[in-house]
Structures are given as structure tokens and as C-alpha cells.
N, C-alpha and C positions, 0 to 999 in steps of 0.2 A: 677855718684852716686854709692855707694858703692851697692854690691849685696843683702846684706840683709836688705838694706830699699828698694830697690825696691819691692825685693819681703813682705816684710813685708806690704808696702805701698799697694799691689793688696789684700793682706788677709784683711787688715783693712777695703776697700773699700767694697770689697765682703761683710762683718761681716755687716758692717754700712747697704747697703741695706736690708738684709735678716731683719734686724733687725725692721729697717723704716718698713716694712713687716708687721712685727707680730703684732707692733705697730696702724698701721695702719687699720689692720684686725677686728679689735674688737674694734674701736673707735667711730662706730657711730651705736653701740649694747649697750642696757641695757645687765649687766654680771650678773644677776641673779644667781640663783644653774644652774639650768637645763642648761641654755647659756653656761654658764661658763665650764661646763664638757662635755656635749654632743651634744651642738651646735646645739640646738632646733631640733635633730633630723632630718634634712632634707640637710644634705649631700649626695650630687646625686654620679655617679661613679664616676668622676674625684676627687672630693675630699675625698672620701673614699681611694680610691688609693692611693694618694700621702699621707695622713696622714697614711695609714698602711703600706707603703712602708719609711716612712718617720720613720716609729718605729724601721722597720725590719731591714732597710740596715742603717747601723749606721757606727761609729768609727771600729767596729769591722769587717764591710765588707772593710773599706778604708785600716785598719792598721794591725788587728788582722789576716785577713785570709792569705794575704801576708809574715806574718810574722811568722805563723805557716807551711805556704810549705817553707821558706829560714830554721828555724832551726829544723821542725819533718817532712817533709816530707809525706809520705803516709798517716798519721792517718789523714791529713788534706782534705781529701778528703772528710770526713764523712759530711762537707760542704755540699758540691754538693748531697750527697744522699738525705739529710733530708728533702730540700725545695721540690721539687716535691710535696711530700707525705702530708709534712706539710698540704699543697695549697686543695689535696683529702679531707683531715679533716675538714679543715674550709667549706669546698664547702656544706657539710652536715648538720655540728653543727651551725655556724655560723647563717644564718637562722634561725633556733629553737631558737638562743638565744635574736636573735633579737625579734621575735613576742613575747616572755617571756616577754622582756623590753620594747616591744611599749606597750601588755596589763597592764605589773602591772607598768609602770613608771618608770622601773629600771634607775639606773646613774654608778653603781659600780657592779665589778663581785660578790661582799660581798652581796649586793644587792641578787645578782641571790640565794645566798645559805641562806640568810635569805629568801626568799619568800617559796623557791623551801621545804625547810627543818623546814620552822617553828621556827628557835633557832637562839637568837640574839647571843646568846655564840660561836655558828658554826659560824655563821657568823663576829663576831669578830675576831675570831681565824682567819678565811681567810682574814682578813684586817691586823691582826698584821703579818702572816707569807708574805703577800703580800708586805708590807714595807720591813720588813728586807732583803729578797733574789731583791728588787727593789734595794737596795744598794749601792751593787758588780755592777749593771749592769751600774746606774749612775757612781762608780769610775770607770767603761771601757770609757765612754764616757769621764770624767772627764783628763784621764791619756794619750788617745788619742789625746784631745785637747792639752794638756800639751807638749807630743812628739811632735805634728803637728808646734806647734810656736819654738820650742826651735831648730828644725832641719832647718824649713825656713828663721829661723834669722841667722844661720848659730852659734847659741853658743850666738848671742848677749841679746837673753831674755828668763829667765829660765822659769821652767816648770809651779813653784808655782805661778806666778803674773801675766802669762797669763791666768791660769786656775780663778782666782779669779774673774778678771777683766769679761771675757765671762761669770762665771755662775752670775756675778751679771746682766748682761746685759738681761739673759736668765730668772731668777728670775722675774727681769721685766717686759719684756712682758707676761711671763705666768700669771702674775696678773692682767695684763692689756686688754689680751685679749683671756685668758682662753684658749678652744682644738682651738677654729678658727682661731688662732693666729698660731698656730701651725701647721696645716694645710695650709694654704697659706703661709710661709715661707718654707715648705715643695717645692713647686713650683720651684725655687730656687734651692735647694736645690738637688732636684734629677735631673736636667738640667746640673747642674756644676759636680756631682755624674756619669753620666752615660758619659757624656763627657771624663771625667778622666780615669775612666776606660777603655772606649774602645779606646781611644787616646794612653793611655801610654800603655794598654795594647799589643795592637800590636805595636807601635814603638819599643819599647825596645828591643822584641826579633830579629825586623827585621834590628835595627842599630847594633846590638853588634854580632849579628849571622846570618843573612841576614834570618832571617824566626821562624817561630815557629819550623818548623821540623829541623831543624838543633840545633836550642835550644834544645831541646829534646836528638837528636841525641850524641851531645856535652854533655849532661848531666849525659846520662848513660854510657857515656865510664869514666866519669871519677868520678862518686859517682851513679854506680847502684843500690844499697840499699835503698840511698836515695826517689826510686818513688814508690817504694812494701812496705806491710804492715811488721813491726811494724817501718822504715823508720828509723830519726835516736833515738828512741826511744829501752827500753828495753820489754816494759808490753804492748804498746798500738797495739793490733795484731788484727785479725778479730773478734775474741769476741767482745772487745771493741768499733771497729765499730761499728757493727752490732747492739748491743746496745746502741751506740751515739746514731745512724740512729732513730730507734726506740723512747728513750728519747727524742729529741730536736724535731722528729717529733708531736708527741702526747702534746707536751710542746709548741709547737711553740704559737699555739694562747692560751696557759693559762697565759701568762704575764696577770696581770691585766690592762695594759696599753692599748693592743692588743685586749684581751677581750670588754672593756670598748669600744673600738673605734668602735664597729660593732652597738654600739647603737646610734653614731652616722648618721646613713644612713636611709635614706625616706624611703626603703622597701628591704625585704629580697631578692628578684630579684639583686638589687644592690651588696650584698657581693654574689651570686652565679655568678656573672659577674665580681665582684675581683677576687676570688679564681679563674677562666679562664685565665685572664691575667695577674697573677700577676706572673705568672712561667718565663712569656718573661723577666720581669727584673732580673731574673737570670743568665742570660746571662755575666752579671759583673762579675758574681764570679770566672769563668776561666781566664778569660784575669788579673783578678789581682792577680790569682797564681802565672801566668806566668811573672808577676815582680820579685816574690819571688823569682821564682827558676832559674829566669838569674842572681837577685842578689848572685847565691850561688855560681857561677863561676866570675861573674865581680867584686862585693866584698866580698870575703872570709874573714870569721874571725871577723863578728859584732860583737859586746858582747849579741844585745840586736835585736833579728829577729822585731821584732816589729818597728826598724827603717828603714828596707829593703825596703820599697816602698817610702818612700819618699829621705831619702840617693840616691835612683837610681835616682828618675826625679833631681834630687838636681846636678848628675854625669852628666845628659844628656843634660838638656833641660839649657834655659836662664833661669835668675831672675825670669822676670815677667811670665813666666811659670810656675815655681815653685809655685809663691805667688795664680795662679789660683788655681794651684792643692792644694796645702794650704789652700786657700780660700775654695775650695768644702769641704776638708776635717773638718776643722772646723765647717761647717754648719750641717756635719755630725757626730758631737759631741754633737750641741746646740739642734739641734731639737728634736731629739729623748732624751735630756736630760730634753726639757721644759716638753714633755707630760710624762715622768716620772713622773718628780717631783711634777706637779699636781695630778696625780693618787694618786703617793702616801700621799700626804697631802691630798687628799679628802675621801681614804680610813681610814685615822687616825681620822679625826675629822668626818665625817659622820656616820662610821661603829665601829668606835672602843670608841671615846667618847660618841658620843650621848647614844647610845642607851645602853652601860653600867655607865658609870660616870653620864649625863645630859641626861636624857630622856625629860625633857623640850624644850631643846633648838628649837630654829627653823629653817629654813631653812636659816634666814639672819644670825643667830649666826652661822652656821655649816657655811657659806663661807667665815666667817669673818675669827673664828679658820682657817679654810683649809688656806688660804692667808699668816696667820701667820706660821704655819706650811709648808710650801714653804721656807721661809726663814731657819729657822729650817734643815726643808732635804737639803736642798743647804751645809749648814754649814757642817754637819754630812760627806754629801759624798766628799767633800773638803780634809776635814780629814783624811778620810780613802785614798782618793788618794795620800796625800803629803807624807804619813807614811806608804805607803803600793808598798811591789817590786814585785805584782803576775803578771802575762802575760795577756794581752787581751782576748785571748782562756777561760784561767783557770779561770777569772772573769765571764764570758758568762754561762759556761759551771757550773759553782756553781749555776749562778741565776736560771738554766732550771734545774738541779736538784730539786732544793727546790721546782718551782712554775708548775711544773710538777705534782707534787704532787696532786691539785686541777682535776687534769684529771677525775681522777672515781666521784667525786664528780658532775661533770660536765656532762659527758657522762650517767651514771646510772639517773643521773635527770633528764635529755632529755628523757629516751626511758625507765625507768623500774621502774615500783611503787613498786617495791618489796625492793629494796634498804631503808635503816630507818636512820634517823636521827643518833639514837648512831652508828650505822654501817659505817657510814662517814666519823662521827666525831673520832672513834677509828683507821680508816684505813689512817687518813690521821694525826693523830696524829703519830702513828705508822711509816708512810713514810717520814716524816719531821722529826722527832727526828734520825730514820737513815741518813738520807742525811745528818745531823749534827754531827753525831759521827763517820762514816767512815770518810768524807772529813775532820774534825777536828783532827782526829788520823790519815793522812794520808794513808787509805785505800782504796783509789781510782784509778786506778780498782780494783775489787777484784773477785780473781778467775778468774781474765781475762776479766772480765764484767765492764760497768759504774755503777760507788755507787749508783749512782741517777735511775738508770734501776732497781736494784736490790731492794731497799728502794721501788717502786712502785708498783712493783711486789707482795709486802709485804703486799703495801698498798692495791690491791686488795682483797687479800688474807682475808685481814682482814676485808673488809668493806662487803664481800658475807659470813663469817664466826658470822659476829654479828650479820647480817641482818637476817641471817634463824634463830638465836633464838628471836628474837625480835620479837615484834608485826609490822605487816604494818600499816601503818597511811597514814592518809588523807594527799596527797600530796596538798601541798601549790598553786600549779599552778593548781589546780582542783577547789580552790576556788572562788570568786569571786573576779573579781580586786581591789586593793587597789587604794585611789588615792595618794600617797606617800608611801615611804617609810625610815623607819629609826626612827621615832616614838615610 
């Protein structure tokens, strides 16, 4: 049998379970609103975990980190700073946001800044900037999948009709069995994930160079530049770092996706016991460096570093190998692609229609829209994959710009009543229109710095500058609880 249907034949099999999975997850659930988005709230640690690890470690932990040590080398490292840190934050905030959302009923991080701030306007604004920077992050998933099939068919099936074929499948079950769906496919999913990485991780440098250290060693004799900062890069230097590290840390959990998922859990106990162990599945992210950067002596000269880790298992291992490692990789497209894309259709139709277009509607009509709107964002990020040549990095790294932004919003709501509605709303209008005019005018870094660091910076700046001439107001979470929201 020819190589590329065998392994195609292991990736399909893989796909098919994961899928039977999701399907199977939310099939003997009423999908109501509340089901449907945060799974009645009584996900204990183990499914917190995989469903937040299920968001975090995606396409761009399989394809994009690998593929940024094979062509930039040192700036890729800001990787490994940021999750630590990340994990400090959440271990704090997290928490708070939960007991916000068990009292007032939250389902959306829009949610949290319509209670927290009083303004269904603020809070629209954070469902529509929550869509659009949601994206970029689906076409990483999308362009992922796409490279994943086309390199393990060996050229025999292109990028556009496996991508189609998986988000229609992924559409599917998110309709059928909403975050639960997503979460136990998750299961799956980070078994085959962690496998792969520490599998190929260390083979690869102990087959071609008999060790890690001699990989290393081999590496700097013969591209030193390659593993110090600014690598093979001209601008990306310690500034830049330093301020990745910072961004993507303070960003890490304002994904709406991310955010959202922590109301998913029975009690704040639970995400102070994720944020403890969620640092161990960090552990992936060196060993699938260390693909990249044997890729840069065993195959020199890719056009496209984003194919480095799989090009190698493709060079080393057997077919049905391959289609494994294929198989994990696609599941780490789909899944973090499902709870996207519910996010973001729940955010459009819960936060952004109802309560400015239909303040009528109910809760059946808001899941009926959000369902249709899944097909919708499916379409859109399709789109932008098949007609769009940016890097997995550069896709990542635009969504944490933009949805970074939500930080001050977020932190000043948790711990400071001095913070005001216009003050917010100016600071984060202010940090969002820069993350769109630097990164659009290509001025990223600038001065040495992330746009997205700088834009935030800004947006502080602005949100303690309006606030001290504003009146304080009665913070929303001082009120009494609502029983819904979006009304």
C-alpha cells in the first residue's frame, strides 16, 4: 500500500473517533444556553484541565513553535517564558471570575463587563473586538490543519479540501454538543499531543545526532547566531522579548474562549488546582523545539519553517507513524477550533445582538442565532485561511495583541472601584485601535518593543487618566445578583 494512504488511513481513523467523541458527549444532554456554553457549570479538575489545555496547546504548539526555532531561532524562546507566568495570573484572577459568574449567571467574558461596568455598549464592544482578533486564531488552526493533511498525504490532498471537509465535521459537533463536546474530545486529543511530542521529541535528536547535547553542540558550530537573541531575525532583540513575555503573559487567559472556560468548573478551588498543574504540560514545548532546530541541519533550505516538524517525522519514522502524528495534530486544530468558534457565535448573538439590535429575544432565540452563526464563523475563517500566507507565530501573536487589551478591564474590575465605565471604555478603545494601526502599517516592533505591549501600555494610561476625572459609580458586582443576563 502506497505511503500516503496509510498514513492518511491512521489520520482519518484518529479524526473519526475524536469525532464519534464529541458527538457522543452531548447526546443524552438537553443543549439549552447554559449546557450548551458552560456545561452546567460542574466540571470538576480533570475536565477543566483538558478543556483549558485543549484551547491552549493547539496547532500552534504542534506546527507554529517548531517552526519558528527551524526559521527565527532565539525570539522563539519567548514561548517558554510566558506560560509560567501566564499560569501565576490565572491562579489569582481566575477565581474571582469565577465566583462573579457563579453569582450573577455569567456565560461570556462580555457578560463579565456588562455586569461588572453597567454598559451594554462596553460590553458589546468586548464581544465585537472578541470575534474579530477570535479570527487570526481560528485561521492558525485552520492553516495548520491544512499543512498537517497536505504534508502526510505526501502532496496527494491539498490544503483547501481537507480544511473544509474537518471544519465541517468540527461545526457539527459544536452544535450538537456545545463546550462538552469539546471537552471530552479534548481526552484524545492531549494523549495523542503529548505522546507526539515527547516521542519525537527526543528521538529525532538521538537518531540524527545521537543526543540532545550533541544537537546543540552541532548546532552552534555551525549557525551560532541562530540560538541568541535577535536569531535569524533583524528587530526581534530583548526588547521584544521582554515584551512578548509580558503581552502573551497578561493575554494568556483574556482569550474569550479561555476566559469563558473557567465558568465552566464547580468551584474556584478547581481552577486554583489547574493553574498548579497546568505548567507540567509545558513540558512539550522544548522537546518540539528541538524538532525545529534539528530540522535546520537535517533539512536545510524549507521555504516554509511551519513544515519542519512534520517534513522530519515524514524523513524518520514509518507511514503509519506519520498518520499518528498527523492524527494528534489534526485533533489539535479541531478542538481548539470547536471552542472558538462557539465562543465566538455566542458572543455575537448573546452580547452583540440581543442586547443592542433585539433586546427581546430569549434565551431559545440567542442559541438558535449563536448555531447559525457557527456556520457563519466557520465560513469567514476558511476564507481567510485559503487567501491568507501569514505564519502561525504572526497569526497567534496578532490575536494576543488585540484581546490583551481586555486586561485592565478585567484586573481594575476584580480589585479597584475606582476604575469607571468611560475610563474603560476609552482605554481599551484606545489600545485596540493601536494594535490595528501599528500591525496594519506594519510597525511591529516598534522601538524595539511588541505593538501589542505598547497599545496596552497606552491603554492603562488611559483608562487611570479618565477614571480620576470621572465620577465613581456603583460597581455592578456590588449589586445584587441578576438571574440572567443579556436582557
Amino acid at each position: 500500500m502506497r505511503a500516503s494512504l496509510v498514513a492518511l488511513a491512521v489520520i482519518s481513523a484518529i479524526v473519526a473517533v475524536g469525532s464519534f467523541i464529541g458527538f457522543y458527549a452531548g447526546s443524552h444532554r438537553k443543549m439549552d444556553l447554559e449546557q450548551w456554553i458552560v456545561g452546567g457549570r460542574g466540571f470538576g479538575m480533570l475536565l477543566v484541565w483538558l478543556l483549558m489545555a485543549g484551547e491552549i496547546y493547539t496547532t500552534f504548539t504542534f506546527l507554529g513553535a517548531s517552526g519558528w526555532a527551524y526559521s527565527k531561532g532565539g525570539p522563539a524562546l519567548y514561548i517558554l517564558g510566558y506560560q509560567p507566568l501566564a499560569y501565576v495570573v490565572s491562579f489569582y484572577i481566575l477565581p474571582q471570575v469565577w465566583e462573579a459568574g457563579r453569582r450573577y449567571r455569567l456565560q461570556t467574558q462580555a457578560d463579565f463587563f456588562h455586569v461588572r461596568y453597567s454598559s451594554k455598549y462596553l460590553a458589546a464592544f468586548v464581544a465585537l473586538v472578541g470575534v474579530v482578533f477570535i479570527i487570526p486564531y481560528l485561521q492558525l488552526q485552520l492553516t495548520g490543519l491544512g499543512i498537517i493533511v497536505e504534508v502526510s498525504s505526501f502532496g496527494g490532498i491539498t490544503r483547501t479540501p481537507a480544511m473544509v471537509i474537518a471544519f465541517a465535521i468540527v461545526a457539527a459537533f459544536v452544535l450538537t454538543s456545545g463546550v462538552r463536546g469539546v471537552a471530552w474530545v479534548s481526552v484524545l486529543k492531549d494523549f495523542l499531543l503529548l505522546f507526539a511530542a515527547v516521542f519525537v521529541g527526543i528521538a529525532v535528536p538521538y537518531i540524527y545526532f545521537g543526543g540532545i547535547g550533541p544537537m546543540f553542540t552541532a548546532l552552534a558550530r555551525a549557525k551560532p547566531s541562530h540560538l541568541v537573541m535577535p536569531g535569524a531575525t533583524e528587530n526581534l532583540g530583548h526588547g521584544w522579548y521582554m515584551s512578548t513575555v509580558l503581552l502573551t503573559a497578561l493575554g494568556f487567559y483574556m482569550w474569550p474562549a479561555t476566559f469563558g472556560a473557567s465558568f465552566t468548573a464547580k468551584s474556584g478551588d478547581t481552577l486554583r488546582r489547574n493553574a498548579i498543574v497546568m505548567p507540567f504540560y509545558s513540558i512539550t514545548m522544548p522537546l518540539v523545539f528541538f524538532v525545529g532546530l534539528a530540522a535546520i541541519l537535517v533539512l536545510p533550505g524549507l521555504g516554509n519553517g511551519n513544515l519542519s516538524m512534520l517534513t522530519m517525522v515524514r524523513k524518520t519514522f514509518p507511514p503509519w507513524f506519520l498518520g499518528i502524528i498527523g492524527g494528534a495534530g489534526a485533533l489539535t486544530a479541531m478542538v481548539p477550533a470547536a471552542i472558538l468558534i462557539l465562543t465566538a457565535a455566542t458572543l455575537f448573538a448573546k452580547n452583540l445582538c440581543r442586547p443592542i439590535l433585539a433586546p427581546a429575544m430569549t434565551d431559545q432565540q440567542v442559541a438558535k442565532l449563536a448555531k447559525i452563526m457557527v456556520l457563519a464563523i466557520t465560513v469567514v475563517a476558511l476564507w481567510s485561511a485559503i487567501y491568507s500566507s501569514a505564519t502561525l507565530v504572526s497569526l497567534l501573536l496578532v490575536g494576543y495583541a488585540g484581546v490583551t487589551q481586555f486586561f485592565p478591564g478585567v484586573v481594575l474590575g476584580l480589585y479597584s472601584k475606582r476604575a469607571t465605565t468611560p475610563g474603560v471604555f476609552a482605554g481599551m478603545v484606545t489600545g485596540v485601535l493601536l494594535v490595528v494601526l501599528l500591525m496594519l502599517s506594519k510597525h511591529d516592533p516598534i522601538m524595539g518593543l511588541n505593538a501589542g505591549f505598547i497599545a496596552l501600555c497606552c491603554n492603562f494610561a488611559v483608562v487611570a487618566a479618565v477614571s480620576l476625572v470621572t465620577p465613581i459609580e456603583r460597581g455592578g458586582f456590588e449589586e445584587q445578583p441578576q438571574a440572567s443576563i443579556g436582557a
